[in-house]
RODO-2510 file (C-alpha; in nm, 4 decimals, decimal comma):
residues 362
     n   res          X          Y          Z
     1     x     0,0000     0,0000     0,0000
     2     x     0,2469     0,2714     0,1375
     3     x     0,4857     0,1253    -0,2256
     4     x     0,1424     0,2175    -0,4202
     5     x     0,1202     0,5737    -0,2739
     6     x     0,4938     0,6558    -0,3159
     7     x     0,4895     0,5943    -0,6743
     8     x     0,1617     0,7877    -0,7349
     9     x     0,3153     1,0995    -0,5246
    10     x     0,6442     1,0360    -0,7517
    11     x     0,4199     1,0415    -1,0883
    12     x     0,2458     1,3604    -0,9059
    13     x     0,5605     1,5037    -0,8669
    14     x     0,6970     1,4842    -1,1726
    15     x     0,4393     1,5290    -1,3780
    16     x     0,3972     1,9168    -1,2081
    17     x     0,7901     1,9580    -1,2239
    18     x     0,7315     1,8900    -1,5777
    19     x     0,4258     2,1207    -1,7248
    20     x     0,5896     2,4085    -1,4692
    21     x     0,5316     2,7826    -1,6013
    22     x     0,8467     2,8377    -1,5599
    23     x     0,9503     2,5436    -1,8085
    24     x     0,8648     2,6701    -2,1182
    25     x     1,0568     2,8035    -2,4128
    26     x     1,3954     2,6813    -2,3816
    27     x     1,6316     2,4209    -2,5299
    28     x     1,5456     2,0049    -2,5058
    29     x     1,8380     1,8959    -2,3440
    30     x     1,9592     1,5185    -2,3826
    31     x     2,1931     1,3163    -2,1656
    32     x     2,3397     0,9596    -2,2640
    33     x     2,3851     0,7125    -1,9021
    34     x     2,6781     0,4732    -2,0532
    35     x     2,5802     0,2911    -1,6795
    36     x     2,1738     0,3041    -1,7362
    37     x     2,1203     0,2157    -2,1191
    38     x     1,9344     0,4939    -2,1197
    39     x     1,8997     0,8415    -2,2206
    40     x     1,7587     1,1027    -2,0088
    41     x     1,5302     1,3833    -2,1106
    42     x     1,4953     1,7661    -2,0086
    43     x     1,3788     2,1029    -2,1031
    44     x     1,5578     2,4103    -2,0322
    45     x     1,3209     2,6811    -1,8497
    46     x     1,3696     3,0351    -1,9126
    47     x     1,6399     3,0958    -1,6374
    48     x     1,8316     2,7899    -1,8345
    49     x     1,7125     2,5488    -1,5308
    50     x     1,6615     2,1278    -1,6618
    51     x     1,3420     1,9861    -1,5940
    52     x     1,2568     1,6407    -1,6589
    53     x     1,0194     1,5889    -1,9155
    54     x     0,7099     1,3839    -1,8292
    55     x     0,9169     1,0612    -2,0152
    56     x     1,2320     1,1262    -1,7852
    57     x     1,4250     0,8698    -1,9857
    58     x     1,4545     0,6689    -2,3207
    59     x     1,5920     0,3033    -2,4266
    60     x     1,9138     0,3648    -2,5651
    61     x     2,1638     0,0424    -2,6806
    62     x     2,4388    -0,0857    -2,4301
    63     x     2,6482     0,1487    -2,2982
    64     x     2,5729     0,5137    -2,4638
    65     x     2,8541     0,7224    -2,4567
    66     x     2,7730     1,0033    -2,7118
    67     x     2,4482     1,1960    -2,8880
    68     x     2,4625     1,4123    -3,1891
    69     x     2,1415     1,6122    -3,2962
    70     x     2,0748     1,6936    -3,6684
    71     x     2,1033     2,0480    -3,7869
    72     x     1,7561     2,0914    -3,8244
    73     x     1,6328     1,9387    -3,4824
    74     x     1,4197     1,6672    -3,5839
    75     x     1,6287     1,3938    -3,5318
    76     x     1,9140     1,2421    -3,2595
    77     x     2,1681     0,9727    -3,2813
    78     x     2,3324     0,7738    -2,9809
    79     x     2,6487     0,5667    -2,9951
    80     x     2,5757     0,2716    -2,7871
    81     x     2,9853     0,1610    -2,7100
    82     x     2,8940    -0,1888    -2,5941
    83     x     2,6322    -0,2973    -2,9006
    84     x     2,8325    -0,1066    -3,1587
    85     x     2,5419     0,0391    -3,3150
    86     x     2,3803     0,3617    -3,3472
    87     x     2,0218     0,4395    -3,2005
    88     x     1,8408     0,6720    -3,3702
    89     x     1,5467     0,8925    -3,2946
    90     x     1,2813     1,1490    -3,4184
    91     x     1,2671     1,4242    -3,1718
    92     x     0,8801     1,4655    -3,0688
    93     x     0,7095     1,8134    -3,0048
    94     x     0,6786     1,7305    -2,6516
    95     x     1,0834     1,6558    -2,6788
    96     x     1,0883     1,3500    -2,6158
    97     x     1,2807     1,0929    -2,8169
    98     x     1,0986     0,8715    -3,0191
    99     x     1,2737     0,5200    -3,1703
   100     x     1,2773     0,6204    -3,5426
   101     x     1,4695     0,3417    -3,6965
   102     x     1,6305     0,0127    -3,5741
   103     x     1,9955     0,0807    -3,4727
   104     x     2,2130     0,1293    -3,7564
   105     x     2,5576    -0,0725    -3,7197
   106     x     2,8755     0,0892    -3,6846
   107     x     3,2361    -0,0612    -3,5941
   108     x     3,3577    -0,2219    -3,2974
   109     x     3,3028     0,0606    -2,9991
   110     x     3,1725     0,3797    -3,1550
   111     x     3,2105     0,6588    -2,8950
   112     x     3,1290     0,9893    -3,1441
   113     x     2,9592     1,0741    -3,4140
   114     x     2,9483     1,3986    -3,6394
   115     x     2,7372     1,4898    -3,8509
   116     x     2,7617     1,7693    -4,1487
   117     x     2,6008     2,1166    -4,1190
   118     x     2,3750     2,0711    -4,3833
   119     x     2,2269     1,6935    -4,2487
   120     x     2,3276     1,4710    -4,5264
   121     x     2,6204     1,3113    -4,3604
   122     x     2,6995     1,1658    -4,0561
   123     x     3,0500     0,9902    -3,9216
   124     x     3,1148     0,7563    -3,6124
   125     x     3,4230     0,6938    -3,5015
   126     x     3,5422     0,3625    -3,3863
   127     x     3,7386     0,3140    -3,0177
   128     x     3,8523    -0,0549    -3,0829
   129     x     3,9026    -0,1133    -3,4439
   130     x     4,0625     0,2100    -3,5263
   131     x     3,7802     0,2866    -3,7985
   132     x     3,5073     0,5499    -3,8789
   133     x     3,1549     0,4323    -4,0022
   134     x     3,0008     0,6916    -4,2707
   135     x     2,6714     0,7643    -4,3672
   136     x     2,4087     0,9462    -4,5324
   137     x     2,1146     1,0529    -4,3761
   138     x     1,7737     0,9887    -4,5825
   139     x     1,5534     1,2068    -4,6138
   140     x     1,3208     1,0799    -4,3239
   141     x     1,6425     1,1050    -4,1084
   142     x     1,7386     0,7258    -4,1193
   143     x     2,1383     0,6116    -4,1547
   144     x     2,2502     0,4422    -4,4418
   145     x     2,6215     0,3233    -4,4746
   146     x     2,8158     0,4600    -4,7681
   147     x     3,0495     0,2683    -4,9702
   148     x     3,3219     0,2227    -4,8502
   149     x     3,1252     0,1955    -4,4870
   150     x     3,4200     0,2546    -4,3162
   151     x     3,7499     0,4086    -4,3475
   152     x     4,0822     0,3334    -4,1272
   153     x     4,1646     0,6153    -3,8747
   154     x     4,4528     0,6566    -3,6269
   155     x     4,5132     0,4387    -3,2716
   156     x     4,1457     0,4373    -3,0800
   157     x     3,9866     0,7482    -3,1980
   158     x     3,7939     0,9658    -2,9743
   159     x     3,6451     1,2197    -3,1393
   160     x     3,5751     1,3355    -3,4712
   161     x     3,4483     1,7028    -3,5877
   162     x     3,2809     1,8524    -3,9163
   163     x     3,4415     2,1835    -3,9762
   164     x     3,1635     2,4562    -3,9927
   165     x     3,1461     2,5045    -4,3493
   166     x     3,0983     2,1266    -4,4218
   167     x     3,3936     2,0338    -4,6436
   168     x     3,6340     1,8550    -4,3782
   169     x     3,6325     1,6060    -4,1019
   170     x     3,8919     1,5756    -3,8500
   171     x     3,9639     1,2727    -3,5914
   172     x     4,1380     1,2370    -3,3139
   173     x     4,3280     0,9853    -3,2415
   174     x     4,4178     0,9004    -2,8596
   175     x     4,7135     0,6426    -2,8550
   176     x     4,8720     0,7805    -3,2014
   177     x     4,8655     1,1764    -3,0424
   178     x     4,7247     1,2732    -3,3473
   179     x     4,4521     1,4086    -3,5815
   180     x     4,3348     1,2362    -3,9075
   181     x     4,2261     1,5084    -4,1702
   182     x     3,9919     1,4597    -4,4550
   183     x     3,8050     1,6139    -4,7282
   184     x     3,4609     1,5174    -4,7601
   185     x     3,4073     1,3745    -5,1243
   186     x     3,0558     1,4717    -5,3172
   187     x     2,9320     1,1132    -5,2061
   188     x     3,0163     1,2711    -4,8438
   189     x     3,2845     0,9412    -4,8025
   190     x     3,6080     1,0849    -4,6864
   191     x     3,9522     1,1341    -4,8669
   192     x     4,2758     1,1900    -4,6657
   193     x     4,4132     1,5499    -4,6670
   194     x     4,7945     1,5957    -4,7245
   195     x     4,9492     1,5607    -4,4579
   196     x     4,7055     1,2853    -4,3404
   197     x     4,7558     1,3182    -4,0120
   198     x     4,8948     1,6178    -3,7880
   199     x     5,0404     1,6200    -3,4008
   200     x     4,8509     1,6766    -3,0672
   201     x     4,9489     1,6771    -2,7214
   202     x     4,9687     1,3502    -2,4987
   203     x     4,6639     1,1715    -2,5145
   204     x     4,4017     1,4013    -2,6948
   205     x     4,0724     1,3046    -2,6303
   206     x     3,8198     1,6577    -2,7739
   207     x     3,8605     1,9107    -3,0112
   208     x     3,6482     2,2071    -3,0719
   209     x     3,6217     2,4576    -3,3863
   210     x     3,5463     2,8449    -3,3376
   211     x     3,2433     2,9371    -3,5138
   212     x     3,4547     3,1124    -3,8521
   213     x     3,6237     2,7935    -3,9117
   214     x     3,9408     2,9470    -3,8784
   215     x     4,0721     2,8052    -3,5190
   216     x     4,0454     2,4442    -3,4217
   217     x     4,1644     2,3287    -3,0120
   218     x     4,2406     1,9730    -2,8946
   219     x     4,2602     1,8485    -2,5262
   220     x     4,5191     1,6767    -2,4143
   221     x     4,4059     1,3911    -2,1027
   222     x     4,7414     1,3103    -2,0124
   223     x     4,9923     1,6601    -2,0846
   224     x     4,7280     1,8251    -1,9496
   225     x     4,7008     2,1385    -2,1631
   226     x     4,4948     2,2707    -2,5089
   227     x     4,6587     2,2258    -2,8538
   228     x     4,5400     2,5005    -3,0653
   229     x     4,5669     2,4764    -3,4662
   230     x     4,4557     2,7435    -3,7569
   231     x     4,2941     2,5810    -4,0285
   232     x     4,3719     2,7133    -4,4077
   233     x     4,1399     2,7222    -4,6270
   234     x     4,2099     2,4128    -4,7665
   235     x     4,1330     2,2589    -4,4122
   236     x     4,4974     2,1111    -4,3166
   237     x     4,5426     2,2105    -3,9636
   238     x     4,8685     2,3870    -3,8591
   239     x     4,9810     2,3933    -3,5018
   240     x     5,0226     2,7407    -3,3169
   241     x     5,3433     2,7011    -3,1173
   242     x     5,3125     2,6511    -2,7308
   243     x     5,0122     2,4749    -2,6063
   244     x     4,7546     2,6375    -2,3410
   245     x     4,7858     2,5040    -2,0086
   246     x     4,4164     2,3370    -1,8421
   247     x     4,3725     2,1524    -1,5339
   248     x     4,4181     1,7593    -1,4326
   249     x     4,2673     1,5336    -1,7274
   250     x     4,1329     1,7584    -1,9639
   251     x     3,8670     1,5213    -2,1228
   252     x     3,6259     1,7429    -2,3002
   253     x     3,6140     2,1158    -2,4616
   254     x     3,3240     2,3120    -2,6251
   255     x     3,2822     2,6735    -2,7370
   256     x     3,0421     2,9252    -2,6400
   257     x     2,7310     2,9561    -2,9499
   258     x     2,9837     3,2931    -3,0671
   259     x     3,2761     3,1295    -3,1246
   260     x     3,4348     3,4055    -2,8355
   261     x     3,5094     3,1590    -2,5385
   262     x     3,5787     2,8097    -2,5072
   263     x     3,5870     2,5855    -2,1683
   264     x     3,7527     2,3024    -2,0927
   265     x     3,6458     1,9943    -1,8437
   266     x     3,8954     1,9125    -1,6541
   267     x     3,7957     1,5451    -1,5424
   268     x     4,0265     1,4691    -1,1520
   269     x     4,0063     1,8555    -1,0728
   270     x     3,6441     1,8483    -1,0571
   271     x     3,6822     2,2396    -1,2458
   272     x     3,6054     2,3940    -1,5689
   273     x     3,8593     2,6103    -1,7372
   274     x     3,7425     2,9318    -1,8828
   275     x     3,8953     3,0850    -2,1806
   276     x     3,8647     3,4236    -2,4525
   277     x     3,9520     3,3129    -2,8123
   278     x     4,1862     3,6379    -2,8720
   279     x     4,2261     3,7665    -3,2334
   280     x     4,0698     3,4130    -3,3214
   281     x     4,4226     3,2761    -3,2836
   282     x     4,4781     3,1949    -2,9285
   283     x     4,2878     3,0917    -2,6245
   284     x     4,3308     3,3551    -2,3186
   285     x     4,3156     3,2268    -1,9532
   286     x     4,0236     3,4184    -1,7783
   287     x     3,9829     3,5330    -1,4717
   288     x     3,8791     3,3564    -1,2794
   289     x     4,0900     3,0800    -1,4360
   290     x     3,8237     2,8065    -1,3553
   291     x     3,4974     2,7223    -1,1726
   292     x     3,4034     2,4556    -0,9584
   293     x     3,1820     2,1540    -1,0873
   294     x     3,0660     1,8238    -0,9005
   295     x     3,2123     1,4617    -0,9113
   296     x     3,4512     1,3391    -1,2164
   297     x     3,2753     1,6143    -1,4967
   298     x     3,3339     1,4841    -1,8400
   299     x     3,1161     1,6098    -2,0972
   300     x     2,9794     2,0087    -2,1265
   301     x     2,7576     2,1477    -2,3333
   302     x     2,6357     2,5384    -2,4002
   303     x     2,2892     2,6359    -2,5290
   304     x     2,1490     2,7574    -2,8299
   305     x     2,1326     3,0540    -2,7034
   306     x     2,4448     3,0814    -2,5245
   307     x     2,3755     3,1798    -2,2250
   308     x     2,3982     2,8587    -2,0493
   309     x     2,6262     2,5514    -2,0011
   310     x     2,5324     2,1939    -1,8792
   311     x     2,8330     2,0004    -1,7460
   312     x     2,7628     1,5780    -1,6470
   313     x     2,9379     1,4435    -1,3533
   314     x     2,9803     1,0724    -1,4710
   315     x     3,1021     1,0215    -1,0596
   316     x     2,7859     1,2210    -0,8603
   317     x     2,5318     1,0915    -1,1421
   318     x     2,4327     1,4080    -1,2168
   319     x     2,4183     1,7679    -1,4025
   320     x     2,5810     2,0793    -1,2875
   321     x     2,4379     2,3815    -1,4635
   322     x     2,5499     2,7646    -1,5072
   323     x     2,4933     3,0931    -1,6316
   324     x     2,7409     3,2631    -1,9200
   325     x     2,7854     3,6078    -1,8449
   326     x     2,8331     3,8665    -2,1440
   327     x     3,2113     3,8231    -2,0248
   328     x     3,1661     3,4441    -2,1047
   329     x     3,2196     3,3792    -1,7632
   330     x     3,0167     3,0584    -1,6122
   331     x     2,8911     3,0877    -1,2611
   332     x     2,6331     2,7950    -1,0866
   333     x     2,2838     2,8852    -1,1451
   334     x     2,1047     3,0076    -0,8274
   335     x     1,8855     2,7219    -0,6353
   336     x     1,5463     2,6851    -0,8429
   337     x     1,1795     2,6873    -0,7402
   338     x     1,2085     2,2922    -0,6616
   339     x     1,5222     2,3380    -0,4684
   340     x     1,7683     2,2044    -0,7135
   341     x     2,1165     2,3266    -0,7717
   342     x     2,2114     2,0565    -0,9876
   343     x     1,9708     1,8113    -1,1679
   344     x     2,0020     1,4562    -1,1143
   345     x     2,0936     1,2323    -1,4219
   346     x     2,0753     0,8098    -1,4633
   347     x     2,3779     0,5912    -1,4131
   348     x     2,7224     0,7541    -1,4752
   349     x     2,6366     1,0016    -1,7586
   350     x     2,8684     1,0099    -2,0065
   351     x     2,7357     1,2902    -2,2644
   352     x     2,5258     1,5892    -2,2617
   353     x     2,3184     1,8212    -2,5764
   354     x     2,1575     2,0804    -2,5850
   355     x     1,8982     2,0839    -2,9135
   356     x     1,6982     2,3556    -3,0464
   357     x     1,2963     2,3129    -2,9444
   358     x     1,2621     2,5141    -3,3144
   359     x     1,2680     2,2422    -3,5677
   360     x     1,3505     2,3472    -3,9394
   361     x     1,3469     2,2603    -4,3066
   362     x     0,9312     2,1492    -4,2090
***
């Protein structure tokens, strides 16, 4: 009896946290439990707090470890690291994830995907057998390998990134402390770039692109610092002398919606680094230097609007969230009307997305 009434008070609950005034008009924000199978589901209220949706989570595969949202908002794809496939999903008008396809299969371990500005391509890299899986994306969203399906990369890649005018692709490549470059062919499969490949730091694990294309940065887990890059215009990356320094473990990196600042997770500080992208050729330690997050942070993520930042705490199980300041400084949102300073999340979350709730290209 007393089980009955908790979980009608929890259903209560939720279902009142969820159709709140104040949550209303903001981004759907998406979080990918590598410990849960699951994905769980918010929407940003006007003062950037999460909310659960009235669906607080989705089926993803086993172990989820990265989402990617098309350009256009309709549509999400999860790489599931243990069933080496991709889950893919139609993004409802409540927000909520809907299964839109069967999985689509990748190689062994996929751990990031990319997909082109303009939605016709998407790439997944491959942790285990050094490989990316490419696709096009059909016109009712759904993956479809190209030929070749995959191409070889560098030692367990990590990450991979479309540039912002949708002509290159860049890996990284964690044991080889490297990046792989390509040019995206009019099939979208990828060619090599000359030089192939370029050097990182120790360990790189994410790399982030300023908003003109210009500046690329990679994070270095083990040296512990940024490698920053200009990009010519033929998309070969060229390193900028002297590497930027971050905290313990830097294991993710994102920039602000403009393109002006850039932080950096740093994973066994339990910080995020703040940054100014000066002259748009070199990151510029801000003041203050960092701000405090929860347990073992490893993934961030800024709004559409940019005026927020969502940071997962794969340790504490849950989201730390903050304001951006017109300096692009991040401080913790203020406690909100359910008493929340940081929303809770499923089983070690590994990834976190914000998406736009305007869909486009109806």
């Amino acid at each position: 009896m007393l089980g009955s009434l908790a979980r009608v008070v929890a259903r209560f609950y939720q279902k009142n946290r969820s159709s709140s005034k104040h949550n209303q008009g903001g981004d759907f924000v998406y979080v990918a439990n590598q410990g849960g199978n699951n994905i769980s589901q918010y929407r940003a209220a006007g003062n950037g707090s999460l909310f659960p949706l009235e669906t607080v989570t989705v089926a993803a595969g086993t172990t989820p470890v990265f989402i990617a949202a098309h350009p256009t908002a309709k549509y999400v794809y999860v790489a599931n690291q243990g069933s080496n496939d991709i889950s893919q999903y139609k993004i409802a008008e409540n927000g909520s994830l809907v299964t839109l396809a069967p999985p689509a299969a990748a190689g062994t371990a996929p751990v990031a995907i990319a997909i082109d500005p303009m939605g016709r391509y998407a790439y997944a890299v491959n942790n285990s057998s050094n490989e990316l899986s490419q696709y096009s994306i059909e016109p009712n969203g759904t993956l479809k390998a190209l030929s070749p399906a995959t191409i070889v990369t560098g030692a367990v890649p990590v990450a991979v990134l479309v540039d912002p005018s949708g002509r290159y692709v860049y890996v990284v490549n964690n044991s080889s402390n490297n990046i792989s470059q390509f040019v995206i062919s009019e099939n979208g499969s990828l060619l090599p770039l000359s030089p192939a490949t370029t050097g990182t730091g120790i360990a790189p694990r994410s790399m982030a692109i300023d908003a003109y294309g210009k500046f690329a940065c990679v994070v270095n887990r083990t040296s512990g610092n940024v490698t920053q890059y200009t990009i010519s215009s033929s998309g070969e990356l060229k390193q900028i002398p002297g590497p930027v320094a971050a905290g313990k473990h830097p294991i993710s990196i994102a920039f602000s919606s403009t393109g002006i600042y850039a932080y950096v997770v740093n994973q066994n500080d339990n910080n995020i680094s703040q940054y100014k992208l000066v002259d748009k050729v070199r990151l510029e330690t801000m003041t203050p230097s960092s701000v405090v997050s929860l347990v073992t942070p490893v993934h961030i993520a800024v709004s559409m609007s940019g005026k927020f930042a969502y940071v997962c705490n794969i340790t504490s199980n849950d989201i730390a969230q903050y304001a951006v300041d017109e300096a692009g400084k991040l401080s913790a949102l203020p406690r909100n009307e359910w008493g929340d300073t940081t929303i809770k999340a499923g089983i070690s979350p590994r990834c976190v997305i914000c998406v736009s709730d305007k869909k486009t290209g109806e």
